[in-house]
C-alpha positions as CSV (number, residue, x, y, z in Angstrom):
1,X,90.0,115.2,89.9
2,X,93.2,117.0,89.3
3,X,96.2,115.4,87.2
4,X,99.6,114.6,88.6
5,X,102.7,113.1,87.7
6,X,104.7,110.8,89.9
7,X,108.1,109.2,89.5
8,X,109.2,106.1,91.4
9,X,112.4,104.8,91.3
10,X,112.7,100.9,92.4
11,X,116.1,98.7,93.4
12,X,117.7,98.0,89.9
13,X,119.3,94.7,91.4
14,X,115.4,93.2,91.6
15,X,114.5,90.8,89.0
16,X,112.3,92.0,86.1
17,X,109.5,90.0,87.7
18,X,109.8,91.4,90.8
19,X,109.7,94.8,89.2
20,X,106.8,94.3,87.0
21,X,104.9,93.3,89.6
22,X,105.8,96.1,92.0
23,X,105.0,98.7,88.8
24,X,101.7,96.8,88.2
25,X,100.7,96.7,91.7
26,X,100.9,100.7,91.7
27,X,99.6,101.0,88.8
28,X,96.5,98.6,90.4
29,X,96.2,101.5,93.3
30,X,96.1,103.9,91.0
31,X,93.1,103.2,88.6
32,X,91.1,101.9,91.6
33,X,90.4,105.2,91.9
34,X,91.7,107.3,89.3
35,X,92.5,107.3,85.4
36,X,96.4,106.7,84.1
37,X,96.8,108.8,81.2
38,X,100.0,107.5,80.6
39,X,103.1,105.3,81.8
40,X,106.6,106.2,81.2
41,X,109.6,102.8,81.7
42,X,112.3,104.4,81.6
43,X,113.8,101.2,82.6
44,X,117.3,100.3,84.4
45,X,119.7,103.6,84.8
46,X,122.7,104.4,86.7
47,X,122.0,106.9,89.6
48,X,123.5,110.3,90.3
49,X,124.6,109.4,93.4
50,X,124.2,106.6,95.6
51,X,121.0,106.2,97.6
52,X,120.6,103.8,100.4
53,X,123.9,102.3,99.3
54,X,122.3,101.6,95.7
55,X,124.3,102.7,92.1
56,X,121.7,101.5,89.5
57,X,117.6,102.1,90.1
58,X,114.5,101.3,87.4
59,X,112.6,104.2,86.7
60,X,108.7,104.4,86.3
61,X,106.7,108.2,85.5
62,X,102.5,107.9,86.0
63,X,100.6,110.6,85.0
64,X,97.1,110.2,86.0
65,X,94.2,111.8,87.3
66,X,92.9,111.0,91.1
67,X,91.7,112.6,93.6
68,X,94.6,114.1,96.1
69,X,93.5,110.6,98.7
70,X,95.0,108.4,95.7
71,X,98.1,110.5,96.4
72,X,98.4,109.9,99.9
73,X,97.6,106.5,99.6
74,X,100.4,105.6,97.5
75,X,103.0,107.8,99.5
76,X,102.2,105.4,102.1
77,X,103.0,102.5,100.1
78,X,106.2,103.9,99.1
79,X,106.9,104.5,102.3
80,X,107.0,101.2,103.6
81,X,108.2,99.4,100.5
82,X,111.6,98.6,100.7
83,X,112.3,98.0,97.5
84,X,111.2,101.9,96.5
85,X,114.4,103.9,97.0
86,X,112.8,107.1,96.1
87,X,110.0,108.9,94.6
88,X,108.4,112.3,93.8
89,X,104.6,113.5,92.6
90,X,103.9,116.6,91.4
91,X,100.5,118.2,90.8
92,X,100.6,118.1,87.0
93,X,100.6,121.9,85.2
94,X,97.1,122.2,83.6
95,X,98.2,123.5,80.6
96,X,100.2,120.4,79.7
97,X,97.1,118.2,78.9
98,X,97.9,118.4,74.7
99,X,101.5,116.1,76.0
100,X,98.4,113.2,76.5
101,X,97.2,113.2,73.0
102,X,97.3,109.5,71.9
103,X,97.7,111.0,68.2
104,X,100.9,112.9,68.7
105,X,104.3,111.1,68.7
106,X,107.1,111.0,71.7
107,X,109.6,113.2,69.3
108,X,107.5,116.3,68.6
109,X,108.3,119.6,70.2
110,X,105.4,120.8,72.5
111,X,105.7,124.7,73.1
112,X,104.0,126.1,76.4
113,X,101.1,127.7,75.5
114,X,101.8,130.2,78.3
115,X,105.2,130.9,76.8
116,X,105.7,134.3,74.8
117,X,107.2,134.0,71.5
118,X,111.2,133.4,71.5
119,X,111.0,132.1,75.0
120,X,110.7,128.6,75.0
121,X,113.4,126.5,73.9
């Protein structure tokens, strides 16, 4: 199984039900098949620019581990929900597995550890 990261970003004007249930229901897809290492809400922001006519979206990161299938699957979900205005997975960087330690805390630095000394910041 290899670990991704996917971003959805729902209608803003939906009611928080109708959004928790839309996040839950991917979230069902997900571990049907696969392990969530962790959820991000980022919750209600203001776009950069409009998309389909929208100002405002909700903003939900999974990073998991599935088999690519998962993937696919839930592309095709977003595809035909309506209320997803736009979304984006990306086959998670290996070395970026220490970001999932329960232990540390949102706030701490984590340096590369790739990165040659005086590069990353």
């Amino acid at each position: 199984m290899k670990q991704y990261e996917t971003m959805v970003i729902l209608d803003a004007m939906l009611s928080d039900d109708v959004i928790a249930s839309e996040v839950q229901s991917f979230a069902d897809k997900i571990t049907a098949a696969g392990e969530i290492l962790r959820r991000d809400d980022w919750g209600k922001r203001k776009l950069a620019y409009e998309i389909k006519h929208k100002t405002h979206g909700y903003y939900v990161i999974f990073y998991y581990k599935a088999e690519a299938s998962v993937v696919s699957t839930l592309e095709n979900i977003f595809k035909l929900d309506e209320n997803v205005l736009r979304w984006m997975t990306l086959a998670d960087y290996p070395m970026t597995e220490v970001i999932y330690d329960k232990n540390m805390s949102q706030t701490e630095e984590v340096t590369p550890i790739d990165a040659e000394e005086g590069e990353a910041e």
